[in-house]
Each structure stands twice: as C-alpha cells, then as structure tokens.
OpenMM code with the backbone's topology and positions (N, CA, C; nanometers):
from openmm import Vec3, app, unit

residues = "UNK UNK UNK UNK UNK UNK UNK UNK UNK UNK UNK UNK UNK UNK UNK UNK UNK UNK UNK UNK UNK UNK UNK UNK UNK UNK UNK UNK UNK UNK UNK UNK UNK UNK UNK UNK UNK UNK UNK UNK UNK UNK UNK UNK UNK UNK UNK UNK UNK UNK UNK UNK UNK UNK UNK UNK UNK UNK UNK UNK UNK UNK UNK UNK UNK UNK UNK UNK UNK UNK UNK UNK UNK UNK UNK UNK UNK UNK UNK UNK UNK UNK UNK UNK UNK UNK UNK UNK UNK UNK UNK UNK UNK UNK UNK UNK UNK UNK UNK UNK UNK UNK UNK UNK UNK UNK UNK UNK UNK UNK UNK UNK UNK UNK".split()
positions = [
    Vec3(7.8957, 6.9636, 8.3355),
    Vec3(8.0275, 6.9792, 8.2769),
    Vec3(8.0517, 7.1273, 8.2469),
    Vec3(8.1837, 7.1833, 8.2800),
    Vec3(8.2156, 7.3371, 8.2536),
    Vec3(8.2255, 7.3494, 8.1011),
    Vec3(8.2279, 7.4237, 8.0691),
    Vec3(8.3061, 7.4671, 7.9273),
    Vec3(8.3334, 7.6241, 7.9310),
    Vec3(8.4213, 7.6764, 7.8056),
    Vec3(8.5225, 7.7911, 7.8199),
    Vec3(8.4663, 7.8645, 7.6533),
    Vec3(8.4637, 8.0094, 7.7275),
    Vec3(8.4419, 8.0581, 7.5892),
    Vec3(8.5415, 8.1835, 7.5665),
    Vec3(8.5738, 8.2644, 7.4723),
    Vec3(8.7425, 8.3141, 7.4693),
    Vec3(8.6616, 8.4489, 7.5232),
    Vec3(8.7582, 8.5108, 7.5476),
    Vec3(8.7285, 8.6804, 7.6150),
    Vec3(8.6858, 8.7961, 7.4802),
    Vec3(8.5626, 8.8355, 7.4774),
    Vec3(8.5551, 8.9125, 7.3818),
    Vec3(8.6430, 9.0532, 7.3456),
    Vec3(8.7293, 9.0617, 7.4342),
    Vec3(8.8054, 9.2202, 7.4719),
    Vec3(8.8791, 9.2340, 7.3078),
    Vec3(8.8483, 9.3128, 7.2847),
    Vec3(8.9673, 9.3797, 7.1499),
    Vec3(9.0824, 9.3917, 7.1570),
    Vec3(9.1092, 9.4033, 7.2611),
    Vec3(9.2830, 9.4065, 7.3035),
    Vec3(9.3735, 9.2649, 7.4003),
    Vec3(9.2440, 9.1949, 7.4577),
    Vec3(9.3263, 9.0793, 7.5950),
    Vec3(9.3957, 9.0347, 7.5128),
    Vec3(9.4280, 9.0005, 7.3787),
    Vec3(9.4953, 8.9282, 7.3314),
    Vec3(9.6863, 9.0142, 7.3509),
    Vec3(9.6756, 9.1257, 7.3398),
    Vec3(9.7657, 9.2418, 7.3435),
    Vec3(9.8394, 9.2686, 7.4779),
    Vec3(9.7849, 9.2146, 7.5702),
    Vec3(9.7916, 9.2494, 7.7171),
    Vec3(9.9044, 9.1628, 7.7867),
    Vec3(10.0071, 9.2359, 7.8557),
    Vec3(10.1249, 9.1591, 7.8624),
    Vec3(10.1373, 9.0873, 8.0236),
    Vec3(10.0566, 8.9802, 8.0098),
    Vec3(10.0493, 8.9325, 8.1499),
    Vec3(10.0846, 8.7711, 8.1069),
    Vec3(10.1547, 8.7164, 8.2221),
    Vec3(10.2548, 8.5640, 8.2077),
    Vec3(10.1037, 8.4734, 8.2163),
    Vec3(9.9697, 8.5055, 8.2282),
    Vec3(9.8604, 8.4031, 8.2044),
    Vec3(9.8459, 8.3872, 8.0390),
    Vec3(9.8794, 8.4848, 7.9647),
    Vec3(9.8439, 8.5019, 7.8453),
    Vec3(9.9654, 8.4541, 7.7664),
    Vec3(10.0577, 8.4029, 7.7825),
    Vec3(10.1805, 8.3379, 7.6853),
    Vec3(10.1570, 8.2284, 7.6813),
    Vec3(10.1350, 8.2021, 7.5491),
    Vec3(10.1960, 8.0494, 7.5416),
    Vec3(10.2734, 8.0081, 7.3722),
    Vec3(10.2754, 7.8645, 7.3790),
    Vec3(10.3702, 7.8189, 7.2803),
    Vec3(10.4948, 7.7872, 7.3531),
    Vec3(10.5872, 7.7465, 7.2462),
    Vec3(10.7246, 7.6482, 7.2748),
    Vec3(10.7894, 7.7774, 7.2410),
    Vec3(10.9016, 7.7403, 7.3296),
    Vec3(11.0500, 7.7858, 7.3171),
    Vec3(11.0455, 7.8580, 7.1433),
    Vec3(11.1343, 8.0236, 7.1255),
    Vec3(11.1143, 8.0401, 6.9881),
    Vec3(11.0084, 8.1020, 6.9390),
    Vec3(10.8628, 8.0407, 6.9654),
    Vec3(10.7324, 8.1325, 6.9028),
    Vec3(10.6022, 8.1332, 7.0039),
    Vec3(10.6580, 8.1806, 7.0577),
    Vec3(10.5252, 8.2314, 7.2131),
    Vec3(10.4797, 8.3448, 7.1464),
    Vec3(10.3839, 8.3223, 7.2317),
    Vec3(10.2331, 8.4207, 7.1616),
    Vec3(10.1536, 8.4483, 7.2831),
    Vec3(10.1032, 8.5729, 7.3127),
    Vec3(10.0269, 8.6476, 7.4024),
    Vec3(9.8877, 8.5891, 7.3146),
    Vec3(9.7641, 8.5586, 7.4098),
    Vec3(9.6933, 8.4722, 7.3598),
    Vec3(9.5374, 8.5552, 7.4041),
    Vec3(9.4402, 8.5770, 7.3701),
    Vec3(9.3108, 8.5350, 7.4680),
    Vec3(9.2741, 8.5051, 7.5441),
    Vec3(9.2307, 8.5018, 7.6683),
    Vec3(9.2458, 8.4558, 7.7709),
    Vec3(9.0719, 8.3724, 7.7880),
    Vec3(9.0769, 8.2420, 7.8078),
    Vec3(8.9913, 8.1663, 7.8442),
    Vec3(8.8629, 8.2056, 7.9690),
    Vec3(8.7422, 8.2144, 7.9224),
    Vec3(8.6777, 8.2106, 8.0692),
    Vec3(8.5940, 8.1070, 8.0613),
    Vec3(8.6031, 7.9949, 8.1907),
    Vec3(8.5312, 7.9222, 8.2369),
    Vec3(8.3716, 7.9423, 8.2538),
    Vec3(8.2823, 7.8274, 8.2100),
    Vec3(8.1870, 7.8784, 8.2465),
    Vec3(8.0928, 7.8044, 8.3509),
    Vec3(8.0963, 7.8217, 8.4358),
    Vec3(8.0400, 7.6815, 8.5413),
    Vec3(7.8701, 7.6639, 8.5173),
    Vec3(7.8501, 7.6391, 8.4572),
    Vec3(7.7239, 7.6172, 8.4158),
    Vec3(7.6232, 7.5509, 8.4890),
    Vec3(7.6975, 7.4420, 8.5848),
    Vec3(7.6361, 7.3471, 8.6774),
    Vec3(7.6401, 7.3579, 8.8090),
    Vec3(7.6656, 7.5618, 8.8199),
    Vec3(7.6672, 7.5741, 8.9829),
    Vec3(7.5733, 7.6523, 8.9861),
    Vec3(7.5359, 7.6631, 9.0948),
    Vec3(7.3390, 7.7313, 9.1378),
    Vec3(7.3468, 7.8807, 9.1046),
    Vec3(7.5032, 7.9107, 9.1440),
    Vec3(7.4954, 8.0811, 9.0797),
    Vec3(7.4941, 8.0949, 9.0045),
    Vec3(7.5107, 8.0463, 8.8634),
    Vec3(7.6064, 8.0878, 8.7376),
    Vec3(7.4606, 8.1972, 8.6843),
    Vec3(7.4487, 8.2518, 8.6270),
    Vec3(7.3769, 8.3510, 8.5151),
    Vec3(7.4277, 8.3525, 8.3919),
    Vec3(7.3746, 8.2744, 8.2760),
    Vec3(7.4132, 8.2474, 8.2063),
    Vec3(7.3958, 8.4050, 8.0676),
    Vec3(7.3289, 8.4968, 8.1272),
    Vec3(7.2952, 8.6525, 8.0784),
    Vec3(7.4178, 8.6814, 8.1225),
    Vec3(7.5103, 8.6659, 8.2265),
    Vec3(7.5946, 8.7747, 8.2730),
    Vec3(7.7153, 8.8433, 8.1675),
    Vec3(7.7451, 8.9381, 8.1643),
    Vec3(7.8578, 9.0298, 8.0780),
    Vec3(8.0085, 8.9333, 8.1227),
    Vec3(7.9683, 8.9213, 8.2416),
    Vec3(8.1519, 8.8498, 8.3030),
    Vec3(8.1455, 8.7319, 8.2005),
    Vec3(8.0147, 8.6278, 8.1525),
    Vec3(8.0714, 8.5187, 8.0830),
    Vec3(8.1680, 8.5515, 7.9312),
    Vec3(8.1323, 8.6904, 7.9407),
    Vec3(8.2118, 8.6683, 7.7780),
    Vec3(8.3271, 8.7484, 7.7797),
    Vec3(8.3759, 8.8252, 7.8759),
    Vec3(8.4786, 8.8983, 7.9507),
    Vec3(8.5923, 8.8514, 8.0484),
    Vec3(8.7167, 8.8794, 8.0251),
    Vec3(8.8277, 8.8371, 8.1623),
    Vec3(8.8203, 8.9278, 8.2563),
    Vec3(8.7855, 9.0376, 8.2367),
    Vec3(8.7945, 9.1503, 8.3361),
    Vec3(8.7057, 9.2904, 8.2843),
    Vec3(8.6926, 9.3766, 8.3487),
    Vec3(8.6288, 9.5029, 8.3481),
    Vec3(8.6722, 9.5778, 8.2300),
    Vec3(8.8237, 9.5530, 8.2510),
    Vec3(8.9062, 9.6655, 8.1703),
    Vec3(8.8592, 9.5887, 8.0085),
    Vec3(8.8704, 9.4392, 7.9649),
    Vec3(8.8308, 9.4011, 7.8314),
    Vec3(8.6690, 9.4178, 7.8372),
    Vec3(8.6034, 9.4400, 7.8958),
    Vec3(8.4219, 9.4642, 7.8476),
    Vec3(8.4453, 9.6203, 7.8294),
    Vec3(8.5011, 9.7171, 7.8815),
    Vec3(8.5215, 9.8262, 7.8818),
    Vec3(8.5609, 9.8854, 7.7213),
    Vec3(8.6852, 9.8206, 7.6802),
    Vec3(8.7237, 9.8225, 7.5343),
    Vec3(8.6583, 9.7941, 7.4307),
    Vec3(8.5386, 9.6864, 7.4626),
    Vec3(8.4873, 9.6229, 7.3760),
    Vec3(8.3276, 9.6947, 7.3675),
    Vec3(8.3330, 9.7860, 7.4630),
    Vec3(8.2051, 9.8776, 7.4328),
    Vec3(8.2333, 10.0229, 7.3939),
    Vec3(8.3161, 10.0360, 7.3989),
    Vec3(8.4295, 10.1820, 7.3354),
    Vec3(8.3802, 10.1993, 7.2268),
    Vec3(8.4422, 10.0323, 7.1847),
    Vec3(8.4690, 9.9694, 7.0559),
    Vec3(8.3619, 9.9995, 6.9405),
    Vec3(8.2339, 9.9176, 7.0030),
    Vec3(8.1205, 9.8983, 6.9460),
    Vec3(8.0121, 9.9898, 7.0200),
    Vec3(8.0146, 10.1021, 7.0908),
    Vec3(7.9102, 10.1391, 7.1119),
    Vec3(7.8188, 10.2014, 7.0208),
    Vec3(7.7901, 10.2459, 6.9206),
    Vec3(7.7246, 10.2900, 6.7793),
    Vec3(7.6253, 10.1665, 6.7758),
    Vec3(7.7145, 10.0373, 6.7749),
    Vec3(7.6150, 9.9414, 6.7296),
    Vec3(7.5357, 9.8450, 6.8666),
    Vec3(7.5857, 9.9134, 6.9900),
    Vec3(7.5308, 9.8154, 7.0957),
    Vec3(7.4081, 9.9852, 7.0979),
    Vec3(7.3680, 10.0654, 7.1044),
    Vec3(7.3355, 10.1608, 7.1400),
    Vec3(7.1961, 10.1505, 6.9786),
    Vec3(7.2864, 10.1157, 6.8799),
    Vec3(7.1389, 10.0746, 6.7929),
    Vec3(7.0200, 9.9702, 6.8406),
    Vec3(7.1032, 9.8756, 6.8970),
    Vec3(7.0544, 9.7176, 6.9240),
    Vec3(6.8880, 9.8077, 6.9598),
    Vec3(6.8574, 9.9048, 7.0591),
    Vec3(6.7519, 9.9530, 7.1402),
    Vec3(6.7722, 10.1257, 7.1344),
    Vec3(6.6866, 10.1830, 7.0498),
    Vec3(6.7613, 10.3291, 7.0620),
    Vec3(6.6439, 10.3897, 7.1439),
    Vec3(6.7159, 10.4773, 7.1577),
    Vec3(6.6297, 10.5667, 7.2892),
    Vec3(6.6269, 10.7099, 7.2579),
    Vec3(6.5163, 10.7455, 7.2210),
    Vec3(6.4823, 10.8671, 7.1378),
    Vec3(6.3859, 10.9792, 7.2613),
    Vec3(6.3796, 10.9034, 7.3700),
    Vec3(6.2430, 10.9772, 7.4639),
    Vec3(6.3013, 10.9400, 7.5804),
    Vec3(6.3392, 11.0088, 7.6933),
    Vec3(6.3695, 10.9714, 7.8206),
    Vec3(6.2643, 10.8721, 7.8763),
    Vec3(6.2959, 10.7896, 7.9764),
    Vec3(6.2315, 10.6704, 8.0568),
    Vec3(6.1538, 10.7913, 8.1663),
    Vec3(6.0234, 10.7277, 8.2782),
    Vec3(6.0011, 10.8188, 8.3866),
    Vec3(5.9511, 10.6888, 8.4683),
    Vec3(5.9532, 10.7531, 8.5951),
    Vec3(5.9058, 10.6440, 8.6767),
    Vec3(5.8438, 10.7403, 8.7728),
    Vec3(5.6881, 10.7105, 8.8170),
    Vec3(5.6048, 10.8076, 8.8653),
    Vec3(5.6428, 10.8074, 9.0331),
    Vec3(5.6762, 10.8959, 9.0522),
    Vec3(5.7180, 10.9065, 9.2362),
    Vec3(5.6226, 11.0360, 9.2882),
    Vec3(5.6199, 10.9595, 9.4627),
    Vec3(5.5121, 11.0891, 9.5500),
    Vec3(5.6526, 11.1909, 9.5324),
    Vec3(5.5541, 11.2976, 9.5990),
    Vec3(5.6401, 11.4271, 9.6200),
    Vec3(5.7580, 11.3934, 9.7395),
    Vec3(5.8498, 11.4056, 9.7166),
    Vec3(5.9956, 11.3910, 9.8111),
    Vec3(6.0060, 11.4726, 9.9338),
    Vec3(6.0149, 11.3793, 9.9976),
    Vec3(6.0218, 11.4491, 10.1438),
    Vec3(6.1760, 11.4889, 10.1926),
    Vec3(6.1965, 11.5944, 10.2453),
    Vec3(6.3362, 11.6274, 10.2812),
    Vec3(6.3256, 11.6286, 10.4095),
    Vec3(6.4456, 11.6056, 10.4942),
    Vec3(6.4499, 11.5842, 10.6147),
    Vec3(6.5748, 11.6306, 10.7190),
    Vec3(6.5435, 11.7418, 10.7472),
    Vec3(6.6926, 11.8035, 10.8475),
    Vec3(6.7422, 11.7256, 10.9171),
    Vec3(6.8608, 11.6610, 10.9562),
    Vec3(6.8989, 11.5889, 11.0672),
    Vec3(7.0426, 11.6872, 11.1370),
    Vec3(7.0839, 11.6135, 11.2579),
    Vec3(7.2266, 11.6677, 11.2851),
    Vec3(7.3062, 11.5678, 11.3308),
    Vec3(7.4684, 11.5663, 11.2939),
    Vec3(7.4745, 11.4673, 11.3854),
    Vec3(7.5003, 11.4741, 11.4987),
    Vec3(7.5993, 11.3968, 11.5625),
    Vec3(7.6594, 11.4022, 11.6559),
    Vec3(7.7659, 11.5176, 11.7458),
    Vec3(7.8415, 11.5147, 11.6185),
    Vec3(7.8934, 11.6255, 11.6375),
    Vec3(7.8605, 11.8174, 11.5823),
    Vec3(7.6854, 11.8146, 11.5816),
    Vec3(7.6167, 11.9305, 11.5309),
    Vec3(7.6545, 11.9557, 11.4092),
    Vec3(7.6978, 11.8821, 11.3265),
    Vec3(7.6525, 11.9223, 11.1828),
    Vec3(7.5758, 11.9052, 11.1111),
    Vec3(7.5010, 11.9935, 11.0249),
    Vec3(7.3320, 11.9704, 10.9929),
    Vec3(7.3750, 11.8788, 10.8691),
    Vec3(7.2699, 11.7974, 10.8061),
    Vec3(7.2397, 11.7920, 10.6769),
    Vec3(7.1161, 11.7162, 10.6416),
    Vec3(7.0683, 11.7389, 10.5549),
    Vec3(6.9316, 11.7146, 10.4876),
    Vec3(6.9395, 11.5786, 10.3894),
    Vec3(6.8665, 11.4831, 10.3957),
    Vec3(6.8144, 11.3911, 10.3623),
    Vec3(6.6496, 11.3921, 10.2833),
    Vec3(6.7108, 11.3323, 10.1546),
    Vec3(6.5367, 11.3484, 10.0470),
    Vec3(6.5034, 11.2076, 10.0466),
    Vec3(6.4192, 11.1896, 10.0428),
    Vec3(6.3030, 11.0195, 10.0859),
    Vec3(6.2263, 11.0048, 9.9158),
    Vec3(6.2691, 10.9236, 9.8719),
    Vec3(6.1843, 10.9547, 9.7420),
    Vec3(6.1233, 10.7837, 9.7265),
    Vec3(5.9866, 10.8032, 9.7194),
    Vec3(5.8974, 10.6768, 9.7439),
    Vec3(5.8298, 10.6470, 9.5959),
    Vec3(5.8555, 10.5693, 9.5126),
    Vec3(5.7847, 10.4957, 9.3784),
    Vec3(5.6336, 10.5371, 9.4214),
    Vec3(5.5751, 10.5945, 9.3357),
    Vec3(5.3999, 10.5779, 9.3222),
    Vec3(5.3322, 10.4130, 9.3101),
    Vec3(5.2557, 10.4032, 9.3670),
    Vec3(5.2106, 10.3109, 9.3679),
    Vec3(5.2708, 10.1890, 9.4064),
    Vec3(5.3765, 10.2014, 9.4563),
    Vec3(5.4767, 10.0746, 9.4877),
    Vec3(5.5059, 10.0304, 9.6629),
    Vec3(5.4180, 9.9442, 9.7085),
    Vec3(5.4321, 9.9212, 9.8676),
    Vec3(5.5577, 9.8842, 9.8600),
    Vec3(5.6402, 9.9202, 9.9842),
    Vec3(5.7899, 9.8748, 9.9640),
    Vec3(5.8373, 9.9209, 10.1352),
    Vec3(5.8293, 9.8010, 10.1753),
    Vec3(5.8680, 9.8374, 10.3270),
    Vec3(6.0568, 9.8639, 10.3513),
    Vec3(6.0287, 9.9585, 10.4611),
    Vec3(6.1767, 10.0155, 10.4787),
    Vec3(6.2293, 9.9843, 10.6028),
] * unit.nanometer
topology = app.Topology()
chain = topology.addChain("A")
for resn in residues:
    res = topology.addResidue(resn, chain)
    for name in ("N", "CA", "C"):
        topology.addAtom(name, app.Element.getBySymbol(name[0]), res)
C-alpha cells in the first residue's frame, strides 16, 4: 500500500502553481504539496531526499534554511583523504590536431577494472 508524506520545503506551501490550490469557491488556499511514497516497488529507497521533497528547488530552501543545524548533525573539523598511486597524465590529439592531456588517478589499494 502507498502512503503520502507532505513536502518539507519552507516555502511549497507559497508557490503559485494550480497543483497547489485547493478549497471551495471563496477560501482557496495554496497548500503543500503531497509526495507519494511507493513503498511496494523494487526501486523505492526509503533513505532518499526526494521522499520528503516535491522538487529540487523545495530541498534546496530547506537546506538554506537549516544548514547550521544539518552541518552540526556530523561536523567536520579535519579534511577526509583517500590514498591514491601517483597520477598519470597522458597527451592525446584529436582528430582534428588538437592536443590535450588527460590525468588517470587510480585508488591505492583498490582493484577496479576499466
């Protein structure tokens, strides 16, 4: 069975699109906009950002919004590294003789066919 959870955006409610009106004649109201959640199809990801979002532009607002406190959730005081061989660069040309160089950068320790 689906079920619907409302759009977290700070503003969809604000947003002047004919999906978002409703009410009777007299007192219509720009509303929230519903997202479906298919729960019972093989793709769904129930982690994904889209379940609690209508669109890009409301997850966008809503991290504007709150980034102070999504940015506490895990703070990051020390850059991340990930150990790589030395990078190989590689002259090519094309077709029509214009050069350009290409860098190959391979994870340490990581077999990874290409």
């Amino acid at each position: 069975m689906s079920n619907f959870k409302w759009c977290h955006g700070p503003s969809c409610h604000k947003d002047k699109t004919q999906d978002r009106v409703r009410g009777s004649k007299g007192s219509k109201v720009l509303r929230t906009r519903k997202i479906k959640q298919h729960t019972e199809s093989k793709w769904y990801r129930p982690n994904d950002f889209m379940n609690y979002f209508c669109s890009n532009g409301c997850y966008n607002q809503f991290a504007h919004k709150h980034i102070e406190r999504i940015a506490a959730i895990a703070p990051r005081n020390e850059p991340l590294e990930t150990p790589i061989e030395d990078p190989i660069k590689e002259t090519n040309e094309t077709n029509y003789g214009h050069r350009y160089t290409s860098t190959h950068i391979k994870l340490k320790g990581v077999d990874t066919a290409e």
